[in-house]
Backbone as JSON Lines, residues from 0, in Angstrom:
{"i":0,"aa":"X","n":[38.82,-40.24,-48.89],"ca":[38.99,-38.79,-49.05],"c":[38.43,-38.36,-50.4]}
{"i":1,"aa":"X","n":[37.83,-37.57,-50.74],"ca":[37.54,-36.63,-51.59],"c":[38.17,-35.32,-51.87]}
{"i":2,"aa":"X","n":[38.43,-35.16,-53.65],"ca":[39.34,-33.85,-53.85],"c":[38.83,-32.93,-53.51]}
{"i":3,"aa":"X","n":[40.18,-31.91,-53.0],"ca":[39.95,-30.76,-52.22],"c":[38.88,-29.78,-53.31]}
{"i":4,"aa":"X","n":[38.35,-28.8,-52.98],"ca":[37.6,-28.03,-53.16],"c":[37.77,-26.67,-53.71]}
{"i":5,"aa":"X","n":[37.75,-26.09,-55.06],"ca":[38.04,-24.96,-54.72],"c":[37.98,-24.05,-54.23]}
{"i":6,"aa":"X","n":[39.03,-23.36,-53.77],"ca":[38.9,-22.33,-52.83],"c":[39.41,-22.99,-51.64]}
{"i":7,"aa":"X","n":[39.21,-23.98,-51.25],"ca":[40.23,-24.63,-49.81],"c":[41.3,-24.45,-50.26]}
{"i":8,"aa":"X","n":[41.95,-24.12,-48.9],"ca":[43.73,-24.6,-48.51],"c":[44.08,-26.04,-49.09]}
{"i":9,"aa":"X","n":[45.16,-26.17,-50.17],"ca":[45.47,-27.25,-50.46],"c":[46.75,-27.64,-49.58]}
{"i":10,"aa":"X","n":[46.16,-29.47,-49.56],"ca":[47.08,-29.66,-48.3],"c":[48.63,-29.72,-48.44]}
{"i":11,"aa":"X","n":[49.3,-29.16,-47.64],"ca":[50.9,-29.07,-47.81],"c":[51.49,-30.37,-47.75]}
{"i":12,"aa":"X","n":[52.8,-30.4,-48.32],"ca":[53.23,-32.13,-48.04],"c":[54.98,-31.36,-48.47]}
{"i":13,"aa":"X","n":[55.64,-32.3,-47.75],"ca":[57.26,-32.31,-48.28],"c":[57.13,-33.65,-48.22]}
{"i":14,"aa":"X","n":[57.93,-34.47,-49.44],"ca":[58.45,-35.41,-49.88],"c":[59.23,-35.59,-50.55]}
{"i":15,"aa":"X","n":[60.33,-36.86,-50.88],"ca":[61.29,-36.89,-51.35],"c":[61.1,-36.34,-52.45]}
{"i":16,"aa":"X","n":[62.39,-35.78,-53.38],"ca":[61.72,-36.0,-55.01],"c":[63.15,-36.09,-55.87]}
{"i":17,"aa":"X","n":[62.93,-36.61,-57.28],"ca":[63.59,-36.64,-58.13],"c":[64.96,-36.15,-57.66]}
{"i":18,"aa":"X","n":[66.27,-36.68,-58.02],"ca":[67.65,-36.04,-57.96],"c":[67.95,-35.87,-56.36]}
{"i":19,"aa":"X","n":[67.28,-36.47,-55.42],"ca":[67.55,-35.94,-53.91],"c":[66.92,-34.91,-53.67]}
{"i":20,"aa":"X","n":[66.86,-35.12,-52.11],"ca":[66.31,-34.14,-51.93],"c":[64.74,-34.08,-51.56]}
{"i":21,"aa":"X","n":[64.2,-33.05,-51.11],"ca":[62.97,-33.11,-50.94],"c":[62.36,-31.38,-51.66]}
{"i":22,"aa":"X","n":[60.63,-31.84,-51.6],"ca":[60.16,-31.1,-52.4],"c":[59.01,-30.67,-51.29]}
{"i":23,"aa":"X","n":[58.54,-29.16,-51.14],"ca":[57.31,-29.0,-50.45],"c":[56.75,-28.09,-51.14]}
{"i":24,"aa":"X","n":[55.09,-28.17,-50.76],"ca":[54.49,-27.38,-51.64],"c":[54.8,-25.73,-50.8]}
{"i":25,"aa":"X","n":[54.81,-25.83,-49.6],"ca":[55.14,-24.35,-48.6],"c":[56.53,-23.68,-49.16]}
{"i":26,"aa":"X","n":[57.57,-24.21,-50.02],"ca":[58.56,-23.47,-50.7],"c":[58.07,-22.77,-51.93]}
{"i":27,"aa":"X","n":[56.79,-23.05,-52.23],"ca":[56.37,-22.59,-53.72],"c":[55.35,-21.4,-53.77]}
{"i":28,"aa":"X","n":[55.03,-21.21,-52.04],"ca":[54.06,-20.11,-51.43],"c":[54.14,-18.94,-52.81]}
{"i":29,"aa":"X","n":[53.27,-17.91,-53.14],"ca":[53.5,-16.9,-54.05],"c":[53.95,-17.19,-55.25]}
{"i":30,"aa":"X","n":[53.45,-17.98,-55.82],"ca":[53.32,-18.45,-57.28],"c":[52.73,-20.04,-57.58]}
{"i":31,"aa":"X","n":[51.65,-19.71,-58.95],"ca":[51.05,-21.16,-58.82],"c":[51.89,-22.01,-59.17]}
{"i":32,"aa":"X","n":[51.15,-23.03,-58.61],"ca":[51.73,-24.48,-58.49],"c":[50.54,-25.07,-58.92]}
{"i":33,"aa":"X","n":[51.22,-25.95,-60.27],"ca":[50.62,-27.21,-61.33],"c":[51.1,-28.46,-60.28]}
{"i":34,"aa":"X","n":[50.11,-29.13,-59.75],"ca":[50.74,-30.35,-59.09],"c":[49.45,-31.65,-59.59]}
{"i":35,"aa":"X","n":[50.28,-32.26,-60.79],"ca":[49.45,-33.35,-60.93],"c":[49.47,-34.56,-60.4]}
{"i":36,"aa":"X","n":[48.93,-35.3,-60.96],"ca":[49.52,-36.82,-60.03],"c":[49.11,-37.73,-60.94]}
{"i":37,"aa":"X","n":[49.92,-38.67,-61.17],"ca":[49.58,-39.46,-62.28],"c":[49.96,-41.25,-61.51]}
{"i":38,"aa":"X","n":[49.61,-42.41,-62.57],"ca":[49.69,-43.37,-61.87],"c":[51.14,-44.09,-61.46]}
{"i":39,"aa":"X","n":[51.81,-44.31,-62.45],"ca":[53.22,-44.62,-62.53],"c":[54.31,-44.14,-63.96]}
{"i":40,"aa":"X","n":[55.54,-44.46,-62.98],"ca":[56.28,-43.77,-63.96],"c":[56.61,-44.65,-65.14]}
{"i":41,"aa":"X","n":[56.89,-44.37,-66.38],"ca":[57.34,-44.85,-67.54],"c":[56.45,-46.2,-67.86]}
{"i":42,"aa":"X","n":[55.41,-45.39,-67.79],"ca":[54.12,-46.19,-68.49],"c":[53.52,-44.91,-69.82]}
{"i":43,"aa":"X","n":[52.65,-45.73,-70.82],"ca":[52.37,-44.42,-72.02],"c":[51.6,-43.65,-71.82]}
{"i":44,"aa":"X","n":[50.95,-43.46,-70.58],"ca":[50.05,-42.18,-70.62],"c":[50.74,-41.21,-70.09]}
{"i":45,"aa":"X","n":[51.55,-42.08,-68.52],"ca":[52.23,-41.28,-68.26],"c":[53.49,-40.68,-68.68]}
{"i":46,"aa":"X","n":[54.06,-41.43,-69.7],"ca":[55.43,-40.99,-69.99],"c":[54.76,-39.46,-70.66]}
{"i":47,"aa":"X","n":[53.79,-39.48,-72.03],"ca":[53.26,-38.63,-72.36],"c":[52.95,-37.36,-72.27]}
{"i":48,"aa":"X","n":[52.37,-37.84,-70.74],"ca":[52.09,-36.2,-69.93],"c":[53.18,-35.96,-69.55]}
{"i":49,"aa":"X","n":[54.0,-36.28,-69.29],"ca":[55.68,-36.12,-68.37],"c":[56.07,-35.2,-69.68]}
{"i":50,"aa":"X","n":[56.14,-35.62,-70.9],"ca":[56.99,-34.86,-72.12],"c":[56.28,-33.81,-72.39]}
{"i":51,"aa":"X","n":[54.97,-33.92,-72.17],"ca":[54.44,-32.73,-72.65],"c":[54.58,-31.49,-71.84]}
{"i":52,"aa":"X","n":[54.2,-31.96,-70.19],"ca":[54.71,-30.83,-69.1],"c":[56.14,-30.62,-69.53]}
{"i":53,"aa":"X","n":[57.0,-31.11,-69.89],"ca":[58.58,-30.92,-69.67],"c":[58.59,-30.09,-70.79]}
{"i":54,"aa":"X","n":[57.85,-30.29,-72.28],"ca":[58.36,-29.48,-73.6],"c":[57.49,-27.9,-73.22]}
{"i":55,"aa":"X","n":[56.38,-27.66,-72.47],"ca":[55.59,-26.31,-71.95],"c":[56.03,-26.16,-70.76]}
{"i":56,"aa":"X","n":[57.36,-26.39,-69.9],"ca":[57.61,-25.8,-68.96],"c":[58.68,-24.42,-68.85]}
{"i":57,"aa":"X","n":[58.83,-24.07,-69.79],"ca":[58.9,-22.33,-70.1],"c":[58.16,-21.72,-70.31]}
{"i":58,"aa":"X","n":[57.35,-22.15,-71.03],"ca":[56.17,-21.15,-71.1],"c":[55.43,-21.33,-69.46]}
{"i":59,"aa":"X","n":[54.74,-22.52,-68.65],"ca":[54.51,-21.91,-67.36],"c":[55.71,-21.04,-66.51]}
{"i":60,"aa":"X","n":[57.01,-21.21,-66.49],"ca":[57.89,-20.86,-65.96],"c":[57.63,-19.38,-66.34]}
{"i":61,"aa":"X","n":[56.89,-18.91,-67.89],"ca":[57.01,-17.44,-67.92],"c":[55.81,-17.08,-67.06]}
{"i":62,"aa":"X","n":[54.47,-17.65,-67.26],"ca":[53.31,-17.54,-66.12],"c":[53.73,-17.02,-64.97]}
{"i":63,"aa":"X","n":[54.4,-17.72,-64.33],"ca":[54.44,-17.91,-62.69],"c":[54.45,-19.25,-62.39]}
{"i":64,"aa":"X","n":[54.81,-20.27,-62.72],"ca":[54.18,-21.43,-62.46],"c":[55.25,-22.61,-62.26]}
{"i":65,"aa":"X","n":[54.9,-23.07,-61.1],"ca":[55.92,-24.27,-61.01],"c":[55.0,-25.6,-61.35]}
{"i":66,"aa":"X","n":[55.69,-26.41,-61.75],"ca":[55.19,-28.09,-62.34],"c":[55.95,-29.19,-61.26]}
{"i":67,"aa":"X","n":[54.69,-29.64,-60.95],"ca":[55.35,-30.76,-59.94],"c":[54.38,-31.96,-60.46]}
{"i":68,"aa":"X","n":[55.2,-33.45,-60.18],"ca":[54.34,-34.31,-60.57],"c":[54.41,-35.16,-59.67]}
{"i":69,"aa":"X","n":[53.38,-36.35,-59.47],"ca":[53.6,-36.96,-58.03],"c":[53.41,-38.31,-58.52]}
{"i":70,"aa":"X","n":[53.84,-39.5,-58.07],"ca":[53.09,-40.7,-57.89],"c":[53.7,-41.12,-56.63]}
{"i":71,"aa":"X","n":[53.46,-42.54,-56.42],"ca":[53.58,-43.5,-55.68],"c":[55.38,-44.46,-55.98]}
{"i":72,"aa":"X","n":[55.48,-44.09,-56.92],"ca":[57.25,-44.31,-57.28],"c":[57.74,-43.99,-56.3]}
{"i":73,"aa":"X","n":[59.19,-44.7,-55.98],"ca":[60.3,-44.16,-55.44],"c":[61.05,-43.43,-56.0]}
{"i":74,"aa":"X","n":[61.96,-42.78,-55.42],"ca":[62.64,-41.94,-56.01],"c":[63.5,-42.46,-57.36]}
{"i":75,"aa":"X","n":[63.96,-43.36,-57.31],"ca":[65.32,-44.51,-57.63],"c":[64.15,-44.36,-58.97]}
{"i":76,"aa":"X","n":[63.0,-44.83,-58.89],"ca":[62.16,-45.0,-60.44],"c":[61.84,-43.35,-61.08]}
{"i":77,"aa":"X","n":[61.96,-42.12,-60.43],"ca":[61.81,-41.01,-60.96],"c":[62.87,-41.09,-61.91]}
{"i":78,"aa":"X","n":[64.33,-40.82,-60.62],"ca":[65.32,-40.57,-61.41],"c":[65.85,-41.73,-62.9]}
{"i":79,"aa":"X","n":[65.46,-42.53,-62.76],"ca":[65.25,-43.18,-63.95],"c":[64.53,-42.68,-64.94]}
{"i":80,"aa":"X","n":[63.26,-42.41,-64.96],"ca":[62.11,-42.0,-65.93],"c":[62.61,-40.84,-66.48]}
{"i":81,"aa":"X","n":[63.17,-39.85,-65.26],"ca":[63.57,-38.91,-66.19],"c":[64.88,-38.48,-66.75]}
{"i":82,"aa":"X","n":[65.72,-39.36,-66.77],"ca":[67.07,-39.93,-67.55],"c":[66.55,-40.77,-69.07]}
{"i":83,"aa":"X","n":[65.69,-41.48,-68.86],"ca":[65.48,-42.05,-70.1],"c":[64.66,-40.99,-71.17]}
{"i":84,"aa":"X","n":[63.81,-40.02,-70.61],"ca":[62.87,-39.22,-71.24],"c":[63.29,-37.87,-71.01]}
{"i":85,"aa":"X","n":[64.59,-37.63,-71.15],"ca":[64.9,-36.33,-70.52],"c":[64.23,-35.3,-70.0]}
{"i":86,"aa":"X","n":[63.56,-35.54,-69.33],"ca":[62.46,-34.6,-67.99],"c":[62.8,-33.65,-67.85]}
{"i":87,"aa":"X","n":[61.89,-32.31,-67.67],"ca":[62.33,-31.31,-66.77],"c":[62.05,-30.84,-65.98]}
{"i":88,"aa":"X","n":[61.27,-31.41,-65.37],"ca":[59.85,-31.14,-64.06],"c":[60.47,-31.75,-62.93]}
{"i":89,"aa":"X","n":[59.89,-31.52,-61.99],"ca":[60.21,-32.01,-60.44],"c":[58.88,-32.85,-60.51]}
{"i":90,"aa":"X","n":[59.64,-33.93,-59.91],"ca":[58.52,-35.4,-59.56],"c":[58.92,-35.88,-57.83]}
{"i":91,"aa":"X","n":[57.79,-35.83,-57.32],"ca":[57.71,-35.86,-56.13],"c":[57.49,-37.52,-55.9]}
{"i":92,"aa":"X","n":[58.1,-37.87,-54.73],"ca":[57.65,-39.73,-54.2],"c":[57.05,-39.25,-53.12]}
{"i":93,"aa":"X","n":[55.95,-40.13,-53.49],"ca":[54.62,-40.2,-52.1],"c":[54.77,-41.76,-51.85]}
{"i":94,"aa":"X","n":[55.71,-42.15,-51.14],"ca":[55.62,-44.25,-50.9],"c":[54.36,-44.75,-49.98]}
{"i":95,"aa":"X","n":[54.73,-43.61,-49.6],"ca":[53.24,-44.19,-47.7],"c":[52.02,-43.87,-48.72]}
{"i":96,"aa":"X","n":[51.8,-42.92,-49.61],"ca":[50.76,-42.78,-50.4],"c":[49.95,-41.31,-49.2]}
{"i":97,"aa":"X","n":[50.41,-40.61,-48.47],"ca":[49.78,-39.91,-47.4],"c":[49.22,-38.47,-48.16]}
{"i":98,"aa":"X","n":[49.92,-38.4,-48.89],"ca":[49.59,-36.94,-49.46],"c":[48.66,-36.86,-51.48]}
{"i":99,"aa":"X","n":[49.09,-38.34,-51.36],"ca":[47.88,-39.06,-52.82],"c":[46.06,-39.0,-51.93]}
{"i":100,"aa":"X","n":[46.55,-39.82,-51.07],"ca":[45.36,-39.79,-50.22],"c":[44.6,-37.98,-49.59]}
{"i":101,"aa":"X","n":[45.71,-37.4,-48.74],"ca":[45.1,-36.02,-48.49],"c":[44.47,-35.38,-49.81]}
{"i":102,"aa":"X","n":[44.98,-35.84,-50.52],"ca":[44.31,-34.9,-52.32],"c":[43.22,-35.82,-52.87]}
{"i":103,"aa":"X","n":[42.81,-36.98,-51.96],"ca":[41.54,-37.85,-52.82],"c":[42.17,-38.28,-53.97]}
{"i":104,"aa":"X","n":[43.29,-38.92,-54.49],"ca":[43.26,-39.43,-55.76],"c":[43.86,-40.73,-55.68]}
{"i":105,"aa":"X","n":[44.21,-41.37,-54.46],"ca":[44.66,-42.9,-54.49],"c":[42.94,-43.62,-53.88]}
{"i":106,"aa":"X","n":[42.86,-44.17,-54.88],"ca":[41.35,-44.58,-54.96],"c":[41.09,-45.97,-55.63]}
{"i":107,"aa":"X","n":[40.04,-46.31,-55.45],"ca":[39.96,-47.75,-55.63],"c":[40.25,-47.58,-57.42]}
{"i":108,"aa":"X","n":[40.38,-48.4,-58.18],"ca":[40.13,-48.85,-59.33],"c":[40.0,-49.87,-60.03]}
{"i":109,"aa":"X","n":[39.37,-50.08,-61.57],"ca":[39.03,-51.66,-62.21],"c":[39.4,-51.58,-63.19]}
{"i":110,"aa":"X","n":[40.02,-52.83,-63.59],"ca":[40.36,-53.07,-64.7],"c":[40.3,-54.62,-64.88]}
{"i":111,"aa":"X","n":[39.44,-54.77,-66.07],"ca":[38.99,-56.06,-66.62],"c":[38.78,-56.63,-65.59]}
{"i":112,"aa":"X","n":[37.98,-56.27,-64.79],"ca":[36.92,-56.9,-63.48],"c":[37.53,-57.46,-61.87]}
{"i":113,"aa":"X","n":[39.3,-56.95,-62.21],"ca":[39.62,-56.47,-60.65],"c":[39.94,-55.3,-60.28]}
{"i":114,"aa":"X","n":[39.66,-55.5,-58.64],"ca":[39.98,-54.19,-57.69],"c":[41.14,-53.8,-57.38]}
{"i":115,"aa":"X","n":[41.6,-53.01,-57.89],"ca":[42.97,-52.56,-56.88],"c":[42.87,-51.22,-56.64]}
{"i":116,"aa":"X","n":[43.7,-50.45,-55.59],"ca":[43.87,-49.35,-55.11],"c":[44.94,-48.39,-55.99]}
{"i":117,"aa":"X","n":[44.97,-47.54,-56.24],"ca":[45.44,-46.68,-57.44],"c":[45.37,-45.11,-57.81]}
{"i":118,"aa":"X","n":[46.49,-44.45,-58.18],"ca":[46.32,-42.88,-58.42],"c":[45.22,-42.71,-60.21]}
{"i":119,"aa":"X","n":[44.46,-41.8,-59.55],"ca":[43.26,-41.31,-60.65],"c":[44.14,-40.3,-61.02]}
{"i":120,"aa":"X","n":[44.58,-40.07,-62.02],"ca":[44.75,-39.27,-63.15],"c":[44.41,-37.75,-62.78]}
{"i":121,"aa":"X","n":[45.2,-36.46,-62.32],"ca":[44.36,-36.07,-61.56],"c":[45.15,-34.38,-61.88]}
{"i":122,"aa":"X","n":[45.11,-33.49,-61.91],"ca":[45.59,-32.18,-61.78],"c":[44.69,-31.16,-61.03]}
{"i":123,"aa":"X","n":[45.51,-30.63,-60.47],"ca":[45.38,-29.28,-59.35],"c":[46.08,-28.08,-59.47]}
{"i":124,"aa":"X","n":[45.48,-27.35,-59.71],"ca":[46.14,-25.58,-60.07],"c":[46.14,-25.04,-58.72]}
{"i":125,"aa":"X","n":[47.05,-24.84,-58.11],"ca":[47.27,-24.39,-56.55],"c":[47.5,-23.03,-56.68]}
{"i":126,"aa":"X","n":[47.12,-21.57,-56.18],"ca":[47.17,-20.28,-56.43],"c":[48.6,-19.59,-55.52]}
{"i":127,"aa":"X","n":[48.91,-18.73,-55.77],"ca":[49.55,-17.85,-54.92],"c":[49.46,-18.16,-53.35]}
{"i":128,"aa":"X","n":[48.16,-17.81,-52.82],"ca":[47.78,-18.11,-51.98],"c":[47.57,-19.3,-51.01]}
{"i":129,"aa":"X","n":[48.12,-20.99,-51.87],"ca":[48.14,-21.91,-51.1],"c":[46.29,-22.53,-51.23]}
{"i":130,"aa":"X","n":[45.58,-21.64,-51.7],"ca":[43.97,-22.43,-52.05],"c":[44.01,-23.2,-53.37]}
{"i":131,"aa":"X","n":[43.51,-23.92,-53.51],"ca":[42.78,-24.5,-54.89],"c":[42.42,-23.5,-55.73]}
{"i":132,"aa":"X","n":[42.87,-23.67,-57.3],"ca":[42.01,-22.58,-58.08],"c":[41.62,-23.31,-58.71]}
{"i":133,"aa":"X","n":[42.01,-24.78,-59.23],"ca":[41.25,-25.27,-60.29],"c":[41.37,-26.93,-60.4]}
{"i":134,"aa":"X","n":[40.29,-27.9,-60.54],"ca":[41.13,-28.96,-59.97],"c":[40.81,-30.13,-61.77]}
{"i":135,"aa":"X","n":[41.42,-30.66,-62.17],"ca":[41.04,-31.65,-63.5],"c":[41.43,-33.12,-62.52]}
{"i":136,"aa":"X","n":[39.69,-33.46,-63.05],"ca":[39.27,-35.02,-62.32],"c":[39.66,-35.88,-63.62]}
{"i":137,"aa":"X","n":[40.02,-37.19,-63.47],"ca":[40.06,-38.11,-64.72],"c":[40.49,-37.55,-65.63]}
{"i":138,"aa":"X","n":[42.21,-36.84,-66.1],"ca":[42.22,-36.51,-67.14],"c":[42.66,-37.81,-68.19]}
{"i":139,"aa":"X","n":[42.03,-36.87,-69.37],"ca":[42.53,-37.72,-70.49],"c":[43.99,-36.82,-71.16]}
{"i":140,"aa":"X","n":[45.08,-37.39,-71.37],"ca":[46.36,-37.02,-71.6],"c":[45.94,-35.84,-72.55]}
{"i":141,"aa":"X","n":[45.61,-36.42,-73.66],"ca":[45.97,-35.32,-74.92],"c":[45.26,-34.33,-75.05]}
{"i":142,"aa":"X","n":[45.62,-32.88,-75.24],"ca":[45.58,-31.35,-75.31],"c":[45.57,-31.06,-73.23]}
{"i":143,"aa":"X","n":[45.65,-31.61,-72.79],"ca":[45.5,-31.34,-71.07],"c":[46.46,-30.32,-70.37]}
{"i":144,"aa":"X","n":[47.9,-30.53,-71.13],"ca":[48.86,-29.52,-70.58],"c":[48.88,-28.39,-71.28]}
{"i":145,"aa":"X","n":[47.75,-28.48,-72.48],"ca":[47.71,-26.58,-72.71],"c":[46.45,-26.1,-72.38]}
{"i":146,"aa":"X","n":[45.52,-27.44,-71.47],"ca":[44.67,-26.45,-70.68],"c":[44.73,-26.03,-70.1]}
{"i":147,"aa":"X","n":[45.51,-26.78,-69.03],"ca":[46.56,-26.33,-67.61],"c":[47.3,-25.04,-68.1]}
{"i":148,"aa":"X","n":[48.2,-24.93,-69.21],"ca":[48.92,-23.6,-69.39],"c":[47.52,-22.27,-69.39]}
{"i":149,"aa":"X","n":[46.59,-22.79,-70.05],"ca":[45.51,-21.66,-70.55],"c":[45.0,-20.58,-69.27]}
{"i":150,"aa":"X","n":[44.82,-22.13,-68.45],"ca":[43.87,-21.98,-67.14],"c":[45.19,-20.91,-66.13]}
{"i":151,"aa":"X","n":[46.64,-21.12,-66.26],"ca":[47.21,-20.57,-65.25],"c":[47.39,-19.28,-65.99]}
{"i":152,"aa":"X","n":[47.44,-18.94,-67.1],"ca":[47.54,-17.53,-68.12],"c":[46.37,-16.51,-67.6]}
{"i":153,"aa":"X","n":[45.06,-17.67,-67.64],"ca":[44.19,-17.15,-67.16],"c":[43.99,-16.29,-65.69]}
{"i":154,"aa":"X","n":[44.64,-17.21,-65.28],"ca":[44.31,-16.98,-63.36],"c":[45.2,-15.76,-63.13]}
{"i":155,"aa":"X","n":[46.62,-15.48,-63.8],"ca":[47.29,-14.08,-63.73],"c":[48.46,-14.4,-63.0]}
């Protein structure tokens, strides 16, 4: 699969998430939705981006903007991650990997000359409307969540 496009319908998914419960992107209809996806939980890139979305999630909250984060974790490892790092974001479990895949970002990867299968680093600005407005391929952690804030200030 390849990431969606902007301007396509981004694909809907309900999955478990953080604290019980489940999370869908169709409850968030009429206001954007930040839905990144990162590789695993309570590792340093990702713990990183996790604190940084969690310390700017008032300011998107004044935007319009909900923050969702996704990996391949179970739930049992969210609610951990974000007990140890006091979180404030909703983190979604994708286990089957079905909705990493619908978004193109569980993809091959290398490191020190093996293959394994793996979430790319990845953010999606989802509009009002349920289309793509903006998508960040390969991010690199640092200044990223005040581009994401910039970009949704921007969009209105």
């Amino acid at each position: 699969m390849t990431l969606p496009a902007v301007g396509s319908p981004a694909p809907d998914f309900t999955l478990p998430r953080d604290g019980g419960g489940t999370i869908s992107l169709a409850d968030h209809r009429g206001r954007h939705v930040v839905l990144y996806f990162y590789p695993k939980d309570d590792t340093s890139g990702c713990t990183v981006e996790a604190i940084d979305f969690t310390a700017r999630a008032p300011d998107f909250e004044a935007a319009g903007a909900t923050i969702i984060g996704m990996s391949p974790d179970p739930v049992k490892a969210h609610d951990k991650f974000i007990k140890k790092h006091n979180l404030g974001i909703a983190l979604a479990s994708d286990e089957e990997k079905t909705t990493l895949e619908a978004y193109g970002v569980w993809v091959e990867k290398s490191m020190y000359g093996r293959r394994y299968m793996g979430v790319e680093r990845t953010t999606i600005l989802i509009a009002p409307d349920g289309t793509v407005a903006r998508v960040w391929e390969k991010v690199k952690v640092p200044g990223h969540v005040e581009e994401v804030l910039q970009a949704v200030k921007a969009a209105g």
